[in-house]
C-alpha positions in Angstrom: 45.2 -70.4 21.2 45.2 -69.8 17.6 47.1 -72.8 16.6 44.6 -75.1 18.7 41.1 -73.5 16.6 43.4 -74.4 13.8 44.0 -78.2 14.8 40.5 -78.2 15.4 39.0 -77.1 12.3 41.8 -79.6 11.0 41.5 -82.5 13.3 40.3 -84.3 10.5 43.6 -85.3 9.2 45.2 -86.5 12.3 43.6 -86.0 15.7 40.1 -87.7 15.7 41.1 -90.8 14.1 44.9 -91.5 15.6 43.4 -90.3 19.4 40.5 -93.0 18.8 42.8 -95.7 17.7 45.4 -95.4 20.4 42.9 -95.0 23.3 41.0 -98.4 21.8 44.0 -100.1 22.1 44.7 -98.9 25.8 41.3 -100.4 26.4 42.1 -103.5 25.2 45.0 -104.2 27.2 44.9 -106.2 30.1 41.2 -107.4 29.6 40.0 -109.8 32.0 36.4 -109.9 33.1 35.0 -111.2 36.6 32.9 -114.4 37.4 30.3 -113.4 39.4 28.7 -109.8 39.1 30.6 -106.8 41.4 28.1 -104.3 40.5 25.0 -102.7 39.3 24.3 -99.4 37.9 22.9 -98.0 40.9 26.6 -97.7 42.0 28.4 -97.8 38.8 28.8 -94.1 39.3 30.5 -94.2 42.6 32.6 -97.0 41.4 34.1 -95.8 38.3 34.5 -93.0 39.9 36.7 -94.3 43.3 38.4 -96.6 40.6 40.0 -93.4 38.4 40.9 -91.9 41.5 42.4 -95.1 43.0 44.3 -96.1 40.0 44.7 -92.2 38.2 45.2 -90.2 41.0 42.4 -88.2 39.4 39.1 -86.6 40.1 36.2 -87.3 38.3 32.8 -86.7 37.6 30.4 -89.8 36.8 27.2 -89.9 36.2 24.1 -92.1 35.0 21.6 -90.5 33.1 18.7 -92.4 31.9 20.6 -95.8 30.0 23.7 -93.2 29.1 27.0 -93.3 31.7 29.3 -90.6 31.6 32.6 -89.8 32.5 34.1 -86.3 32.9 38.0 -86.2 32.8 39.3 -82.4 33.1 43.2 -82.3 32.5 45.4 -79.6 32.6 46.3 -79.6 28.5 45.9 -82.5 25.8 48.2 -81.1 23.8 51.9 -80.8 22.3 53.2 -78.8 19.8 56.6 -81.0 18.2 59.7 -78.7 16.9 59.6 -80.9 14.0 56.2 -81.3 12.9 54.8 -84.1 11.0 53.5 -83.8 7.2 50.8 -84.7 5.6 49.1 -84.7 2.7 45.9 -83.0 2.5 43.4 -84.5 -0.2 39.7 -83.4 0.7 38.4 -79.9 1.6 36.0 -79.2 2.4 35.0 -82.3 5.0 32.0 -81.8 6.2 28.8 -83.7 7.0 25.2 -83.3 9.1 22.6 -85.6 9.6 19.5 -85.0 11.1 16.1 -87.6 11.8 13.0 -85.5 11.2 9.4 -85.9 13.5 8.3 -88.0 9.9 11.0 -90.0 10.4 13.2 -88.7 7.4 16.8 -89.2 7.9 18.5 -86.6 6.2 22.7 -86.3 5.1 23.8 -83.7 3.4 27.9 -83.2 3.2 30.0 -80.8 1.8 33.1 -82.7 0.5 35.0 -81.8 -2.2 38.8 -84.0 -3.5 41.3 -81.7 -4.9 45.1 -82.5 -5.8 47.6 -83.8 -3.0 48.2 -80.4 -1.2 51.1 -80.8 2.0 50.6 -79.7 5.4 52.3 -79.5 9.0 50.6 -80.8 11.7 52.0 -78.6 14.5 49.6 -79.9 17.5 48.8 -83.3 18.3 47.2 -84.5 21.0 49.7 -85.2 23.9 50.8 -89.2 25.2 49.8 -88.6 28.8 46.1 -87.5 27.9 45.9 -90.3 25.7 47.1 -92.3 28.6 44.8 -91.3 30.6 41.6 -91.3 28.5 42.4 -95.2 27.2 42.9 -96.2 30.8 39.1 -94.6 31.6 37.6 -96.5 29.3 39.7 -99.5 30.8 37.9 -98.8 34.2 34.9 -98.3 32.4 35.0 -101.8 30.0 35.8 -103.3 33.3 33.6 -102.4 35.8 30.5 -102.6 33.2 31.3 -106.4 32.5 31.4 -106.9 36.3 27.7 -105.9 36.7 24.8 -108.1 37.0 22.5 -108.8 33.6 20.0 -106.6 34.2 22.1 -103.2 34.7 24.2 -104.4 31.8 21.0 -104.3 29.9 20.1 -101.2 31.6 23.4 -98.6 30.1 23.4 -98.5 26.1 25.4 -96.0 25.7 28.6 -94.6 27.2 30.0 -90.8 27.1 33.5 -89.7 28.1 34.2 -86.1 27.9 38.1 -85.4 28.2 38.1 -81.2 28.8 41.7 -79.3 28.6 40.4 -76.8 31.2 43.4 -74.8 31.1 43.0 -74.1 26.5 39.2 -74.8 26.7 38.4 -77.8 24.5 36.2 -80.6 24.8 36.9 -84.5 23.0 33.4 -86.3 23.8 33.7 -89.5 22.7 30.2 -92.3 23.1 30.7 -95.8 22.5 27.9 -98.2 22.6 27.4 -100.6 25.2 26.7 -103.8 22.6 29.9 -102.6 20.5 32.1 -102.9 23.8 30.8 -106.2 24.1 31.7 -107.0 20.5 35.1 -105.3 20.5 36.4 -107.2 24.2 34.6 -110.6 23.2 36.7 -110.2 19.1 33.3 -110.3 17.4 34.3 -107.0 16.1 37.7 -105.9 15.0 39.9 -103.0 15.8 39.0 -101.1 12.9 35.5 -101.7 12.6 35.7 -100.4 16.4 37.2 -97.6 15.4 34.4 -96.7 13.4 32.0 -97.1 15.8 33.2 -95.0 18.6 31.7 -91.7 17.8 34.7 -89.1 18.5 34.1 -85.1 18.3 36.1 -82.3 19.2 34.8 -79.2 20.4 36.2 -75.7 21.1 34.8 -74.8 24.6 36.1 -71.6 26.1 33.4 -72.4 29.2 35.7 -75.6 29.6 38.4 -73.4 31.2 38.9 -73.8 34.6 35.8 -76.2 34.7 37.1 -79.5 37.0 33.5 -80.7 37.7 32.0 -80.4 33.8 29.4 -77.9 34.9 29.2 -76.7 31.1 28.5 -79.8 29.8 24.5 -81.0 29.8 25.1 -84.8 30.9 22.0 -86.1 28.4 20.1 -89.3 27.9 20.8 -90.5 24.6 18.3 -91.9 22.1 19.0 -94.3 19.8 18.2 -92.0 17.1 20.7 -89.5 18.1 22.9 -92.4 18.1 22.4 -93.5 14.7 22.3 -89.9 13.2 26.1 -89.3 15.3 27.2 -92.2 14.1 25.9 -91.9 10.1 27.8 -88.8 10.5 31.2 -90.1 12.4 31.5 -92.7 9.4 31.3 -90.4 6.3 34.0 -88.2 8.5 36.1 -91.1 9.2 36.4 -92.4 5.4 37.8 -88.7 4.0 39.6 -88.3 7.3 41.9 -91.6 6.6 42.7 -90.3 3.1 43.4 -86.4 5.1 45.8 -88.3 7.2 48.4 -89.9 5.4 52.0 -89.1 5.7 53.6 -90.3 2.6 52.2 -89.4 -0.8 49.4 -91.6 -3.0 49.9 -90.2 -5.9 46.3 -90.9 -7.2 44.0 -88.2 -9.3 41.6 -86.2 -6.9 37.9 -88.4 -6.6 35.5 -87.3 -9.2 32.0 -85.9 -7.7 30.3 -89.3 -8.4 32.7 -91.1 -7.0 32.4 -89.4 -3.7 28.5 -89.4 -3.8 28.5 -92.9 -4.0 30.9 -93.7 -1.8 28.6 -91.7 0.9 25.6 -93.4 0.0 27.2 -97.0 0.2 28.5 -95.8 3.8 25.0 -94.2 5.2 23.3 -97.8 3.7 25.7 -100.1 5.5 25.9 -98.2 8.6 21.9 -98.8 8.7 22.4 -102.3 8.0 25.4 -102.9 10.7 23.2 -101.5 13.6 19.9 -103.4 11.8 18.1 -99.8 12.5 14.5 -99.3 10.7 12.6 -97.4 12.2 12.6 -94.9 9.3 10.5 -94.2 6.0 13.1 -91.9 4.1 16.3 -91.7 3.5 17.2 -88.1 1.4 21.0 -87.1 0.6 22.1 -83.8 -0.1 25.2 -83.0 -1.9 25.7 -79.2 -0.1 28.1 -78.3 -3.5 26.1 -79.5 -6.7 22.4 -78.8 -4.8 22.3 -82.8 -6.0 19.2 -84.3 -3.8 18.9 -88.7 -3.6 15.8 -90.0 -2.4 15.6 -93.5 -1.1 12.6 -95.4 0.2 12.8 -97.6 2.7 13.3 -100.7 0.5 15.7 -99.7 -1.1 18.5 -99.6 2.1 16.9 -103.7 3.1 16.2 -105.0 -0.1 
């Protein structure tokens, strides 16, 4: 139990952005999309549902809330822990970002990251090849049941949620994709990587997961685009350290200077609002959690 709050609180370096990747491409084999529409979201619930316990051999829990689907996958452990554990080189601690949208319509990031010399690390749990397996052939069920249904309900489900819960170590991996990023990713208007950016990916330590095969602990939500934005704002800043947290072999380059990192989270908050063409703000305020440094920027300045 101890080593697993420790991969958490460092899941930075390998688990969040490796599990995302290898699940995306799971979900892009075998695509193939039907003619004519199967289904609509009235029974996109049941469906998926039959599907991952047609094809899986598992039980499920599916549900439509609002324009958010979601999936809940209990397994019995996502986890191994290798006799020969992999290194890598640590370069950013501490990694940490919030971002919230006020009732004014402020968004507001503040982050906590600091760079600091190459520091080496084993990575003694990683998340194990069959729950991988199984979460990238969900979201193959998923992709193709959704591009099966008619127009409308396609229009109807924005966002998708599938919450992967090792019941027997109690941890949560919620992971949301939205539905017009699919689209992108299985029609190549989007790329692997910028995919990988996209899907929002958090774990969670969740004693009340243990023993939970229907996801009774988990409050199945409707999402708001705002929520979206804010999660995904957040995922991105996370994402760009993480990469540089995750390397195995050495760079060799002097730690990033203060500045360097503040900019390098403002240009990521800017184009994340640009990518997603999201205005409906006044305020955008950045908060650097270690120098007490606060950027203000009007709404022109993010468009303009």
């Amino acid at each position: 139990m101890m080593r697993l709050k420790q991969f958490l609180r460092s899941l930075a370096r390998q688990g969040r952005l490796i599990f995302s990747f290898i699940t995306i491409c799971l979900f892009l084999n075998n695509c193939s999309f039907s003619v004519a529409p199967l289904y609509n979201k009235n029974n996109l619930a049941s469906v998926v549902k039959q599907k991952i316990k047609e094809e899986l051999s598992q039980e499920a829990t599916t549900k439509l809330v609002g324009s958010t689907f979601w999936v809940y996958l209990p397994q019995e452990g996502l986890f191994d822990f290798p006799k020969d554990p992999p290194i890598v080189f640590k370069r950013f601690s501490p990694l940490d970002a919030k971002v919230k949208f006020s009732s004014n319509k402020k968004i507001f990031v503040s982050y906590n990251i600091k760079s600091m010399p190459e520091k080496k690390e084993k990575q003694t749990t990683v998340f194990s090849k069959k729950a991988i397996r199984a979460i990238g052939n969900v979201w193959q069920i998923i992709r193709k049941v959704s591009f099966s249904m008619d127009k409308e309900s396609r229009k109807a489900v924005q966002f998708y949620c599938v919450v992967t819960s090792d019941i027997l170590n109690g941890v949560d991996v919620i992971q949301i994709a939205y539905a017009p990023d699919l689209a992108r990713l299985s029609f190549v208007l989007i790329q692997v990587p910028e995919f990988q950016r996209r899907i929002i990916t958090e774990p969670i330590f969740a004693p009340q997961a243990i023993g939970d095969t229907k996801g009774e602990h988990i409050e199945m939500k409707d999402f708001t685009f705002e929520e979206f934005i804010t999660l995904q704002i957040r995922n991105r800043i996370l994402n760009r350290f993480q990469i540089e947290n995750s390397k195995t072999a050495s760079s060799k380059r002097k730690p990033m200077s203060d500045s360097e990192i503040a900019r390098e989270v403002v240009r990521i908050v800017k184009e994340t609002l640009k990518i997603y063409n999201w205005r409906k703000f006044s305020k955008l305020e950045i908060y650097n959690g270690l120098n007490g440094e606060t950027r203000v920027f009007e709404y022109p300045d993010i468009f303009n």
